[in-house]
C-alpha positions in Angstrom: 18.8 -5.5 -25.1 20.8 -3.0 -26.6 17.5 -1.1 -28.6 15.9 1.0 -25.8 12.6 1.1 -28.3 12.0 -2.2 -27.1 9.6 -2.8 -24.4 12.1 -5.6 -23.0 14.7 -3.2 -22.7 15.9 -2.3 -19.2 15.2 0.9 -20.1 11.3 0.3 -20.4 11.1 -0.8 -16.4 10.1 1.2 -13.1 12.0 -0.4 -10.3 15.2 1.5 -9.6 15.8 -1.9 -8.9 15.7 -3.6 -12.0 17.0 -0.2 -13.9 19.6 1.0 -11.6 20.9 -0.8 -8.8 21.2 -5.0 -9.3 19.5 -5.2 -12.6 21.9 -2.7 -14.0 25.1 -4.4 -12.4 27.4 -7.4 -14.2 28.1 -8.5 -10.9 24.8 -8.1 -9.3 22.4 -9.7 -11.9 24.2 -13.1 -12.0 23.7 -13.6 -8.0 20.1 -12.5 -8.2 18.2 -13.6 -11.0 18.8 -17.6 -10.4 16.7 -17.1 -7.3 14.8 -14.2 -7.4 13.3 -13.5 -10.4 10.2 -14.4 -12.0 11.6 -16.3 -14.2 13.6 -18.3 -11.1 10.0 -18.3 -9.2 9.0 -20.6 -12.6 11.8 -23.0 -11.5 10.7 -23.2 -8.1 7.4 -23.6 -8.3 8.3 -26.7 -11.3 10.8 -28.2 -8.6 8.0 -28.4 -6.1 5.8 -30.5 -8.9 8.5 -32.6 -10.0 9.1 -33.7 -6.4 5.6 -34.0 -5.9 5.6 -36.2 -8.8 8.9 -38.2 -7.7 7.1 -38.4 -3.8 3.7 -39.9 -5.6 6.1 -42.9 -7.1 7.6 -42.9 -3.3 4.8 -44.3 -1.9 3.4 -46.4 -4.6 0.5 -43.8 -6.0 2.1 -44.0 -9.8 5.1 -45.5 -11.0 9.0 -44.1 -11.8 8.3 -43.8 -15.2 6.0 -41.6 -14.9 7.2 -39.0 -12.5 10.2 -39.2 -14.5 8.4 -38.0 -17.3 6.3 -35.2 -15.3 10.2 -34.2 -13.9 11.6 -34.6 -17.7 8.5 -31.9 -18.8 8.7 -29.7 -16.0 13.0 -29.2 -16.7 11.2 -28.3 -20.5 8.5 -25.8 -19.3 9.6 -22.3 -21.0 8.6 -19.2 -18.8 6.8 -17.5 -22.8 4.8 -20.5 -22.7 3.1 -20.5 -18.9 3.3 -16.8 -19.2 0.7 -17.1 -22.6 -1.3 -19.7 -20.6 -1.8 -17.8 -17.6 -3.6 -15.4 -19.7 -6.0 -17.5 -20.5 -6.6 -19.3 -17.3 -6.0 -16.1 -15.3 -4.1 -18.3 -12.7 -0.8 -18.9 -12.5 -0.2 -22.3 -11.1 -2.9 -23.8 -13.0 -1.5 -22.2 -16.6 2.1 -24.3 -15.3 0.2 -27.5 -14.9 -1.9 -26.9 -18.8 1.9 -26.6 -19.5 3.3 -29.8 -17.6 0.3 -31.6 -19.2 0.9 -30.9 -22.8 4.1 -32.5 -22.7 4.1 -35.9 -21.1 1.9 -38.7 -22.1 -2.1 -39.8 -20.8 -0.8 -42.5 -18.6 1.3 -39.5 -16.4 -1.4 -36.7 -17.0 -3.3 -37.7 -13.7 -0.7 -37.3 -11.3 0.3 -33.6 -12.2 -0.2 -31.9 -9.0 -2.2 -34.5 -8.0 -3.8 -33.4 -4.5 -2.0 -29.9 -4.1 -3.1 -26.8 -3.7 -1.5 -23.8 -5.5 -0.3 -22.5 -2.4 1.4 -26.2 -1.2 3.3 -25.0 -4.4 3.6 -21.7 -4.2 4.5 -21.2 -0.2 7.1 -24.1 -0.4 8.9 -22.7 -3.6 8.5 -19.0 -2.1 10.6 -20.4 1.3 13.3 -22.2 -0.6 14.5 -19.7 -3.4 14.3 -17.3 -0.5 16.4 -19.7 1.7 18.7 -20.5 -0.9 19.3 -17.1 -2.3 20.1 -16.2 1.9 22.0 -19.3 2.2 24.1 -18.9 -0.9 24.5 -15.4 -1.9 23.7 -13.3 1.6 25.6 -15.1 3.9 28.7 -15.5 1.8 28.3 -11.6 1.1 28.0 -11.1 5.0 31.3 -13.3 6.2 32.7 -11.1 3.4 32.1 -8.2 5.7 32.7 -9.6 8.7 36.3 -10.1 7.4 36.6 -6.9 6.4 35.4 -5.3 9.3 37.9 -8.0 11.6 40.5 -6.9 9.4 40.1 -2.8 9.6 39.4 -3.6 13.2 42.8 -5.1 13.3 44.4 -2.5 11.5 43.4 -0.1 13.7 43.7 -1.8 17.4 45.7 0.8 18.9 44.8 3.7 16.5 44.0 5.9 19.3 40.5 8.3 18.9 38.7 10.5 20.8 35.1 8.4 21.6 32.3 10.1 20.4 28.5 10.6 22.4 25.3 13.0 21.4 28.2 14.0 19.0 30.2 15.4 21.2 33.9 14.5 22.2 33.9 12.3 25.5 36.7 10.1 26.5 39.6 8.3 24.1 38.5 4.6 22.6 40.7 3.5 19.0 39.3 3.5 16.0 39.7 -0.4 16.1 37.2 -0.6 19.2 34.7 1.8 17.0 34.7 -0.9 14.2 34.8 -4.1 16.6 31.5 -2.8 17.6 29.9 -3.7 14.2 32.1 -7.1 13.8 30.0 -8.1 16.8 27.0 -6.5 15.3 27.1 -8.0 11.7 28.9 -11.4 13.4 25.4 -11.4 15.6 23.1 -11.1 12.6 24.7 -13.2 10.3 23.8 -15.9 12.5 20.6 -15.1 13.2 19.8 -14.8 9.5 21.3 -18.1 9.3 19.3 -19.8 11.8 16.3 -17.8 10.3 17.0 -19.1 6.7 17.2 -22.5 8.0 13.7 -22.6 9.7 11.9 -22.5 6.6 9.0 -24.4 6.5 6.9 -26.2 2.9 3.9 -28.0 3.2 2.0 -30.6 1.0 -1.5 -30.2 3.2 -4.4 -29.5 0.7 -6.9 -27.0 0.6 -7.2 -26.2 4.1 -4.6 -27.7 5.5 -6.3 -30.9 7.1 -4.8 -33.4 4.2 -8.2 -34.2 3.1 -7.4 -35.5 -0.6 -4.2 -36.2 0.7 -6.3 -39.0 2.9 -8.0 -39.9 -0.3 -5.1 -40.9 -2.5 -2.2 -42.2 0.2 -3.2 -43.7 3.6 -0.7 -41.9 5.1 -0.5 -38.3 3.7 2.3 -37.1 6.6 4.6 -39.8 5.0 3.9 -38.6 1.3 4.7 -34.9 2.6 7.6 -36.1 4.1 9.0 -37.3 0.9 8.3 -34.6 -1.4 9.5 -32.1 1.1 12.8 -34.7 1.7 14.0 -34.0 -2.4 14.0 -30.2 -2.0 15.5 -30.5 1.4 12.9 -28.6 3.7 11.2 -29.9 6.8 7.3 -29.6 6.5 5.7 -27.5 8.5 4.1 -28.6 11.9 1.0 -27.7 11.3 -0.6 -25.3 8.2 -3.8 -24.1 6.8 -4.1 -23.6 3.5 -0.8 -21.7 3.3 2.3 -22.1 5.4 2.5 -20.5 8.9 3.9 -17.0 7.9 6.0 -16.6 11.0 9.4 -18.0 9.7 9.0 -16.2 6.6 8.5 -13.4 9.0 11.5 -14.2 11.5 14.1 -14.6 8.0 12.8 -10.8 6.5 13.3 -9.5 10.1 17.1 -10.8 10.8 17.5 -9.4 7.1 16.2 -6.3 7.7 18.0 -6.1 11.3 20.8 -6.3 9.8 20.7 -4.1 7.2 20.0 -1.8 10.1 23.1 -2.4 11.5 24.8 -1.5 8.2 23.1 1.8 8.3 24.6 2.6 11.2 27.6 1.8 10.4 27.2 4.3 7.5 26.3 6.8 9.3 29.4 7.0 11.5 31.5 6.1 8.4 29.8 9.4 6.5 29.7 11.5 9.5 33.7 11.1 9.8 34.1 12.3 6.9 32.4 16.0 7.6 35.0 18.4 6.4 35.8 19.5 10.3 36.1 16.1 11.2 38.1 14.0 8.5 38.9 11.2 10.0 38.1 9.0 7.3 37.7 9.4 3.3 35.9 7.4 1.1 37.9 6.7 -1.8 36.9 8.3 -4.9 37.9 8.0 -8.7 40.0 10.1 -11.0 37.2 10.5 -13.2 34.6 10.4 -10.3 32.0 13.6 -10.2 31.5 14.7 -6.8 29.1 17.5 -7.6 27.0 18.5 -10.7 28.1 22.4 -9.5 30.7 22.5 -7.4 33.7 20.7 -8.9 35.9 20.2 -5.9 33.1 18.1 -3.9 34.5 14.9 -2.8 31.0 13.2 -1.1 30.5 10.1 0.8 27.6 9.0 -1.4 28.5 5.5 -1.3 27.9 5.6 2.7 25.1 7.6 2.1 23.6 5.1 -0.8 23.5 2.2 2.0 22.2 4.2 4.3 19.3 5.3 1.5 18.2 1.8 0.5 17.8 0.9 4.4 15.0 3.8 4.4 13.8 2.2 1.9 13.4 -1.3 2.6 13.3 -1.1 6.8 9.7 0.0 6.6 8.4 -2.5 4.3 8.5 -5.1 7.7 5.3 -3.3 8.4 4.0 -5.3 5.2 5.3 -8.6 6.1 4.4 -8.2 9.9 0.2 -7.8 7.6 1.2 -10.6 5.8 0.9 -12.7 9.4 -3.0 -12.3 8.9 -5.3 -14.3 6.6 -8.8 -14.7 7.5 -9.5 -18.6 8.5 -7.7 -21.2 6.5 -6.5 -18.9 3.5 -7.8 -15.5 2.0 -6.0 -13.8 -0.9 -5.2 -10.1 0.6 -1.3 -11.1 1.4 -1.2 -12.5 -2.4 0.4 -9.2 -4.0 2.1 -8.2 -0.8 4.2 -11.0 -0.3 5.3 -10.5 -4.2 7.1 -7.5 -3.3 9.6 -9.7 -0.4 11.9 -10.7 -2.5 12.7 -7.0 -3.5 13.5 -6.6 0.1 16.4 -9.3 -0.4 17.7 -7.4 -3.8 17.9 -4.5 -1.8 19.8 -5.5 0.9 22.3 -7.6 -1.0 22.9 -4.3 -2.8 23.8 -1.9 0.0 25.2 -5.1 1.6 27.8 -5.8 -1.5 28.6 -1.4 -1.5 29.3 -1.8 2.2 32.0 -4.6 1.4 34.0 -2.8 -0.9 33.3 0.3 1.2 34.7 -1.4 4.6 37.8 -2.7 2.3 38.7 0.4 0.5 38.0 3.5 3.3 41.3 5.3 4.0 42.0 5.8 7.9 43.4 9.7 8.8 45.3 8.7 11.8 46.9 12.3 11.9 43.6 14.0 12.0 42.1 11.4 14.9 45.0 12.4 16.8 44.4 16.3 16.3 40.4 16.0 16.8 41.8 14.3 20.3 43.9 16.9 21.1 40.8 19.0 20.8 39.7 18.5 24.1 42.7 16.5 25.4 42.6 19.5 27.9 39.0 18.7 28.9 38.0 14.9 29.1 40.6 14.6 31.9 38.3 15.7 34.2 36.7 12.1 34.0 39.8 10.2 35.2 40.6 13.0 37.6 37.4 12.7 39.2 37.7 8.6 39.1 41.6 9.4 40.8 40.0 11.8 43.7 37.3 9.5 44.2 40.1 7.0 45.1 41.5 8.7 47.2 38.8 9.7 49.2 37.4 12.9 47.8 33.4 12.6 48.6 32.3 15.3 45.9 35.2 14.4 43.4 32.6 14.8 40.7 31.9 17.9 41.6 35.1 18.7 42.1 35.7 17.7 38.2 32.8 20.0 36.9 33.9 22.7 38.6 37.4 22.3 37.2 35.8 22.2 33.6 34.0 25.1 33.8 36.6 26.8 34.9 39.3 25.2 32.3 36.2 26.1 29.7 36.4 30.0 30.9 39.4 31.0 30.9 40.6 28.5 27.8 42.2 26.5 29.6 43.4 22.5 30.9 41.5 20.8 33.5 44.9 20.2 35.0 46.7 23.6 34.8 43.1 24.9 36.6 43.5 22.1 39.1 47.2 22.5 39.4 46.4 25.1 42.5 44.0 22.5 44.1 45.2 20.7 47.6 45.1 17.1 45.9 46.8 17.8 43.3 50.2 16.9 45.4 48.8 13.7 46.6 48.6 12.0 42.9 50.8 9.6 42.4 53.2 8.7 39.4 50.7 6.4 37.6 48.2 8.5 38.5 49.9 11.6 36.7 50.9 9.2 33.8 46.8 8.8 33.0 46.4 12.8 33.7 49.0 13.5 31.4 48.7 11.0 28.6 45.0 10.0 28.7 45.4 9.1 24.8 48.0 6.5 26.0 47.0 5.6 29.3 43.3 5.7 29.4 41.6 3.8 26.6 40.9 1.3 28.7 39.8 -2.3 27.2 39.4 -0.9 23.4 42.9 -3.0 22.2 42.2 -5.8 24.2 38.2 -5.7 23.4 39.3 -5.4 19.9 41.1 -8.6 20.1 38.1 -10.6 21.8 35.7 -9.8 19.1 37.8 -10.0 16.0 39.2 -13.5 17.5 36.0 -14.6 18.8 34.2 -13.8 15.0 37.4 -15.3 13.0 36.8 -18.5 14.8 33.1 -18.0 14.6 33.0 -17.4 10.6 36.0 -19.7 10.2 33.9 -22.5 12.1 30.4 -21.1 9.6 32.6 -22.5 6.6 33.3 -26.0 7.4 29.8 -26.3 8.3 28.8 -25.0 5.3 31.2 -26.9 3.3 30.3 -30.2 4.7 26.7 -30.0 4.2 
């Protein structure tokens, strides 16, 4: 598509999607368009009638020969040709049955979609290209992460710097701690989205969901659903109307979109260590790399920022699919052209998600200037383990005791120990006790190497564990 005067051109589409973000990438584009595309949804929706056709001979309705020749025509089924039909019929599902019907012989016709409703079709195919695409390009891209983060985490176990709250320096953590917070995080969601992916649900009920030509053709329609749905390797749903309970579908965008809140945090701290004053990180940017369209020395974060754009994006489009829960009585059409738009919520998290990745991997760590934003108010944040000592020993307002020090430290510029160095206490502290006044960056980080350990461990084994599972099934 290398003529931009031609309507198929990328260049001739709207979604920054399509034009700019995975359409646009090599690496992208391969992982997407298999599941997520229109043309993928084509596949889908012909998987569903092959099985249905393969589930018919199952139970004796027609014979092998011909659902293997409705499965041999629906592998033949071109996406120009059901797209031309569908302008004549106006419907979609019934333009790829003219399709399947034109190629196989009169003694198969009758059992094309025999019984089905479009959305038996459309519902199941919708949960398993969305499952799959989770299953097999998602969650790899997430344990990705996770082992990025475990290892950076790692890296930076004892990397001592000063913890951070309403953006204001409080006491010391390490930079390992700060990133073992979002291995748990990510670690947490990943398996919720796996759980969530797995709980998708097809159906093969009928117009309204009670089997009623389902009863006509088989005696037992529950068996025939349980045989389609068995070749594309979904569980039917309990119960459905005409379309498939929406809640799973619900619970899978949720755990997606949860997630990809939990990668916009993580952007934000990432960008906002990077403020000029701070510098505690830097993104790493290319010789050739424009930072600024007028200031030429501009170095920005926009990759951090970029993950943190999509999630504004994408996080409010729940609202959509929480709608998409309602459909008047057994089936209306008003969640029809909503639910269309899901999949782009998918696209757009794999994209921030696949930025974050080489982000997490490639983010150079300023140990030097962790240490000097420390130092900062190394003279202040000693007034927490002070007041913790005194209280030890005794001291009934030591808290008070610790504000007043500060303020004091804070006016005249300053330590919390050289104003407390007058104070009666002060010759009562021990060695150890002195050791944490004195080296708080050394001796009061409290759990952060050791937490850092835990989580990292617990997520290796976790992710580890996700593997052979996943490689055995």
């Amino acid at each position: 598509m290398s003529d931009t005067s031609r309507p198929d051109h990328i260049a001739w589409t709207v979604s920054p999607l399509d034009y700019r973000y995975y359409g646009a990438s090599e690496k992208l584009y391969p992982k997407v368009h298999p599941y997520l595309s229109e043309e993928a949804n084509l596949r889908y929706f012909l998987r569903v009638e092959a099985a249905l056709a393969r589930g018919l001979a199952e139970v004796g309705v027609c014979t092998p020969a011909d659902a293997e020749e409705i499965a041999r025509a629906c592998g033949e089924v071109t996406f120009e040709e059901v797209h031309e039909e569908e302008k004549r019929t106006d419907h979609n599902v019934r333009a790829l049955v003219n399709c399947i019907s034109r190629r196989v012989g009169e003694h198969a016709r009758p059992y094309i979609h025999l019984g089905a409703t479009s959305s038996d079709v459309w519902d199941t195919a919708t949960a398993l290209r969305l499952r799959d695409f989770t299953r097999e390009v998602l969650v790899p891209e997430l344990r990705a992460l996770v082992a990025a983060l475990i290892e950076l985490a790692r890296e930076h176990r004892d990397t001592v710097q000063i913890g951070r709250t309403h953006g204001q320096h409080a006491v010391p953590i390490t930079f390992g701690f700060a990133i073992a917070q979002y291995v748990d995080r990510v670690g947490g969601r990943l398996l919720e989205i796996e759980r969530a992916a797995g709980a998708q649900r097809g159906l093969l009920s009928g117009a309204v969901g009670a089997y009623n030509a389902m009863s006509v053709i088989v005696p037992d329609p529950l068996a025939l659903e349980r045989a389609v749905l068995a070749q594309l390797g979904i569980e039917p749903a309990r119960i459905s109307t005409q379309i498939a309970p929406p809640e799973p579908l619900a619970d899978l965008v949720h755990a997606v979109l949860s997630c990809f809140g939990v990668l916009a945090n993580l952007a934000d701290d990432m960008r906002h260590l990077q403020r000029t004053e701070i510098g505690e990180i830097k993104e790493r940017f290319l010789a050739t790399q424009v930072g600024s369209s007028t200031m030429p020395h501009k170095q920005n974060p926009w990759n951090f920022e970029h993950v943190k754009s999509m999630w504004k994006e994408f996080a409010p489009r729940m609202a959509a699919v929480y709608a998409n829960q309602i459909s008047e009585h057994q089936r209306d059409l008003t969640n029809t052209a909503s639910t269309r738009f899901v999949p782009e919520i998918f696209v757009g998290f794999l994209d921030a998600l696949d930025r974050m990745v080489g982000l997490i991997r490639s983010t150079d760590v300023n140990a030097e200037r962790m240490q000097a934003n420390l130092a900062m108010s190394r003279g202040l944040f000693v007034a927490e383990p002070l007041y913790i000592i005194l209280a030890l020993h005794g001291v009934g307002d030591a808290h008070e005791v610790g504000r007043r020090l500060s303020l004091t430290a804070r006016e005249k510029g300053i330590s919390v120990l050289e104003a407390a160095a007058g104070e009666p206490f002060f010759d009562q502290l021990t060695d150890a006790e002195r050791r944490i006044l004195a080296e708080p960056e050394r001796y009061y980080t409290g759990l952060a190497a050791r937490k850092v350990d835990q989580v990292c461990d617990h997520w290796a084994e976790m992710v580890a564990l996700d593997e052979a599972i996943a490689a055995t099934a």
